[in-house]
C-alpha positions as CSV (number, residue, x, y, z in Angstrom):
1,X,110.7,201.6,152.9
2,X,107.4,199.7,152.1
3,X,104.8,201.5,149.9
4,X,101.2,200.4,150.2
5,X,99.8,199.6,146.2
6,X,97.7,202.4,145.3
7,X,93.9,202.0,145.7
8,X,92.2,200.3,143.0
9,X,88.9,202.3,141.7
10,X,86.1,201.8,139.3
11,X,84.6,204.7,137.7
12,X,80.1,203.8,136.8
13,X,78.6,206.3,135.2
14,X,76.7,206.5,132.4
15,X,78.0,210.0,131.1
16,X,81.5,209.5,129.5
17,X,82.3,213.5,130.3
18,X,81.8,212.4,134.4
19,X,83.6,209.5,134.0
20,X,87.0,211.5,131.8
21,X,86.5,213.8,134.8
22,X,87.0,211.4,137.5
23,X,89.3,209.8,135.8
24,X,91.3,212.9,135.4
25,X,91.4,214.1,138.8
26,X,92.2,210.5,140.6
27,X,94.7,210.1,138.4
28,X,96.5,212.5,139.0
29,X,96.9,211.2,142.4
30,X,100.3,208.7,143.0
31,X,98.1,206.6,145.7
32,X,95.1,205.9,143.8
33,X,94.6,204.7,140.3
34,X,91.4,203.7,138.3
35,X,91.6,200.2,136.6
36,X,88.3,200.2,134.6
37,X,84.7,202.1,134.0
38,X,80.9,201.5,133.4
39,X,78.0,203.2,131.5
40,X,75.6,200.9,133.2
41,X,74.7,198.6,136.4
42,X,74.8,195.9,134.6
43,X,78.4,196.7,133.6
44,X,79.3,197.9,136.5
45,X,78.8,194.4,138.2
46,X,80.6,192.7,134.9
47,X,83.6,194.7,135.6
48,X,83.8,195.0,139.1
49,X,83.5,191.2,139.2
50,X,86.3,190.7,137.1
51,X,88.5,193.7,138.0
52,X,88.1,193.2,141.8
53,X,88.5,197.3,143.1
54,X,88.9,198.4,146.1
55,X,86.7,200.9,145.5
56,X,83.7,202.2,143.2
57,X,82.2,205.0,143.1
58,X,78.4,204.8,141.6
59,X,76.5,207.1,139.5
60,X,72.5,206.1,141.5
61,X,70.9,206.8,138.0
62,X,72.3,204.4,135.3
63,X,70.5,202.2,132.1
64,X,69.6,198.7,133.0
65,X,69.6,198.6,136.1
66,X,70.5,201.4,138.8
67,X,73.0,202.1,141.2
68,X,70.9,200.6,143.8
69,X,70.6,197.2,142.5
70,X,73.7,197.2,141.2
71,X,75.5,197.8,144.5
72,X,72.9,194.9,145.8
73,X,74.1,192.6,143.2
74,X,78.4,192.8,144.2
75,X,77.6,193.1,148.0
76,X,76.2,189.5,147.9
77,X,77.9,187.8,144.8
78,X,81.5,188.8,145.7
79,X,83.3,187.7,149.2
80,X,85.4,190.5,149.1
81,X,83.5,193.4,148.2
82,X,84.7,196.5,147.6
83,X,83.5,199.5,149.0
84,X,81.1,201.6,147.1
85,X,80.5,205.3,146.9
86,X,77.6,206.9,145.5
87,X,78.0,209.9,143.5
88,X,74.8,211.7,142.8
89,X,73.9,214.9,142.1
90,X,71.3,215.8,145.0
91,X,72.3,215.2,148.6
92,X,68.3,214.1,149.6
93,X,67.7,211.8,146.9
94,X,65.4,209.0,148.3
95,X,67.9,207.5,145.6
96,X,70.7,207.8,147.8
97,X,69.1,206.7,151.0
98,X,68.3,203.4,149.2
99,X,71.7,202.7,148.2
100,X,73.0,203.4,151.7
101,X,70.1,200.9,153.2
102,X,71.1,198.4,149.9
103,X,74.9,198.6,151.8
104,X,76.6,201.7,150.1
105,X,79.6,203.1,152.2
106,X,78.6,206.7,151.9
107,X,77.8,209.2,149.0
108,X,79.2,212.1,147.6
109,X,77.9,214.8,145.3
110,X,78.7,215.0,141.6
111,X,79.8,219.0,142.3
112,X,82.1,218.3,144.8
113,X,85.6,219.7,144.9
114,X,88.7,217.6,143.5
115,X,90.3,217.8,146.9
116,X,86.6,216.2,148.4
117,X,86.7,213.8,145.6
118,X,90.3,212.2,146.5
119,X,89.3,212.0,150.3
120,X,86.1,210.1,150.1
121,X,87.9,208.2,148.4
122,X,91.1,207.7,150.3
123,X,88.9,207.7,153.7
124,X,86.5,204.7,152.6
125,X,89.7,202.5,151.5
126,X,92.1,203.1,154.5
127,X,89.9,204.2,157.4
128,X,87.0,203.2,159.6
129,X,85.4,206.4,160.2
130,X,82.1,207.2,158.6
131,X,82.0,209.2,155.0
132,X,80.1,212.7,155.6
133,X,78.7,211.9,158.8
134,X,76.5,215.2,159.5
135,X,75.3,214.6,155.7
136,X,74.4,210.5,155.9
137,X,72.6,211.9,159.7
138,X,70.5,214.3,157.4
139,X,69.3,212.1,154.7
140,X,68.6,209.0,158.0
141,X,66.6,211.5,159.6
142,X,64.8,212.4,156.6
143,X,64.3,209.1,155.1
144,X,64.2,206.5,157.5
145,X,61.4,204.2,157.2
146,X,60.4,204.0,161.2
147,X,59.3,200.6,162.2
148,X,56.2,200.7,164.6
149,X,58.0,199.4,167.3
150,X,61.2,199.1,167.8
151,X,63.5,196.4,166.5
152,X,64.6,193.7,169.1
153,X,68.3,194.5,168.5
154,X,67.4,197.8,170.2
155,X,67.1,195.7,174.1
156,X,69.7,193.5,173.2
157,X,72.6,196.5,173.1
158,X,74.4,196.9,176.3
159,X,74.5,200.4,177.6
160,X,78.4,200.7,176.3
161,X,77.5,199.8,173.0
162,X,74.7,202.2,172.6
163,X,77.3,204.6,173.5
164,X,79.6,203.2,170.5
165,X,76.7,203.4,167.9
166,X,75.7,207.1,169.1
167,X,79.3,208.0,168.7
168,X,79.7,206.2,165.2
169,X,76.3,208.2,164.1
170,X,78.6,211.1,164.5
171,X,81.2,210.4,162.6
172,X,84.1,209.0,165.5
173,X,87.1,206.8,164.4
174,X,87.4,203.3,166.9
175,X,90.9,205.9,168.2
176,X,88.6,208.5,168.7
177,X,85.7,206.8,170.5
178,X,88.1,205.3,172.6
179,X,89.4,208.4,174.2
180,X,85.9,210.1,174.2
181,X,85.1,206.5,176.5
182,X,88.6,206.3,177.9
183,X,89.0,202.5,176.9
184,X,90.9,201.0,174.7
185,X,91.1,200.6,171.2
186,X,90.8,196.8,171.2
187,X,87.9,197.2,173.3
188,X,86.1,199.6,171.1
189,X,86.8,197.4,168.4
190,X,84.9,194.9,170.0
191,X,82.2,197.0,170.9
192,X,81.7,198.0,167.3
193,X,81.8,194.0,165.8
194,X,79.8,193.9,168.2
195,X,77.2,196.2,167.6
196,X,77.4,195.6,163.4
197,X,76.0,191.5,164.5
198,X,72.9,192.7,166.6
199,X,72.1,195.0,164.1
200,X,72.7,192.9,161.6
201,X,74.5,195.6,159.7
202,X,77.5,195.7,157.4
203,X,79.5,198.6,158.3
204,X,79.2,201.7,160.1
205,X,76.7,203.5,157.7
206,X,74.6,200.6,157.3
207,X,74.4,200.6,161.1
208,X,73.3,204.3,161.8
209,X,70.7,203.8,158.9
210,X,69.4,201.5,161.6
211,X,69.5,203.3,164.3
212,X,67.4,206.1,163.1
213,X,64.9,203.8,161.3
214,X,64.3,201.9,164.7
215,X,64.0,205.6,166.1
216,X,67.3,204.9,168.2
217,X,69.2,208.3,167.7
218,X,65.9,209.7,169.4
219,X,66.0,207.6,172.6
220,X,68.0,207.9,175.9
């Protein structure tokens, strides 16, 4: 029997206690296993650079240079990024809602439960569903930065992709959407590439940010 490697995590955080915590609770799990830690951004990008992760999860408030700009900096200097998680300590930072827009995968809070801890983390390495949905649909609708008119990737989405993007904004796996839209998985799939180009978006956070900041969750 084939067992998949075990996920590969880095730990930024500028207090060491966080960090030993983390540390302590992944650990403790067979299928993850965290290869390296950060007290800064600047470090951060140093060793996620050199360690390669599959997954980091971000203090927002760091020395030198933030969790913001530090998730900026891997997203476009590595190919391959991994994906990052925020891990902040209030759910409405404005903090937050920049590093989703800067290309976070999601965010979780520093008082979160072990057992909420080791499935954001296991659900943003081996799944394509969104992290937190109804809390990333909070912090949009609070946040977003309306445009004054709408975007022109709004008219350019068919009417079955508009569908797939409203049904991403809640939260929906491709297999789920697909039996909510009796298709096919292949085809939601496609829908969803599809959708990430026109709104030229990286993943399936990054795209409901733009939906609600174009004021799309609002039309019909």
């Amino acid at each position: 029997m084939t067992t998949c490697p075990p996920v590969r995590i880095v730990l930024a955080d500028d207090e060491r206690m966080v960090r030993s915590a983390l540390r302590a609770i992944l650990s403790a799990e067979p299928d993850l296993e965290v290869v390296g830690e950060a007290a800064t951004g600047a470090e951060a990008v140093s060793v996620v650079r050199e360690l390669r992760p599959d997954v980091v999860l971000m203090d927002v408030r760091m020395p030198e240079i933030d969790g913001i700009r530090a998730t900026e900096q891997i997203l476009a200097t590595l190919d391959d990024p991994p994906r990052i998680v925020v891990v902040t300590t209030f759910e409405n930072d404005s903090y937050v809602y920049d590093a989703l827009r800067a290309g976070a995968a999601g965010f979780l809070l520093k008082r979160s439960d072990a057992d909420a801890l080791v499935q954001a983390v296991r659900l943003v390495s081996h799944t394509d569903t969104l992290l937190f949905p109804a809390a990333v649909r909070a912090l949009a609708a609070e946040h977003a930065r309306a445009y004054p008119t709408p975007p022109p990737w709004v008219a350019r989405l068919t009417g079955r992709e508009s569908d797939v993007l409203r049904l991403m904004a809640q939260g929906l796996t491709n297999a789920e959407i697909a039996r909510r839209m009796e298709v096919g998985p292949a085809t939601v799939k496609s829908h969803v590439a599809a959708v990430l180009a026109k709104t030229g978006t990286r993943d399936r956070t990054q795209a409901v940010i733009a939906a609600y900041e174009a004021g799309f969750m609002n039309a019909r």
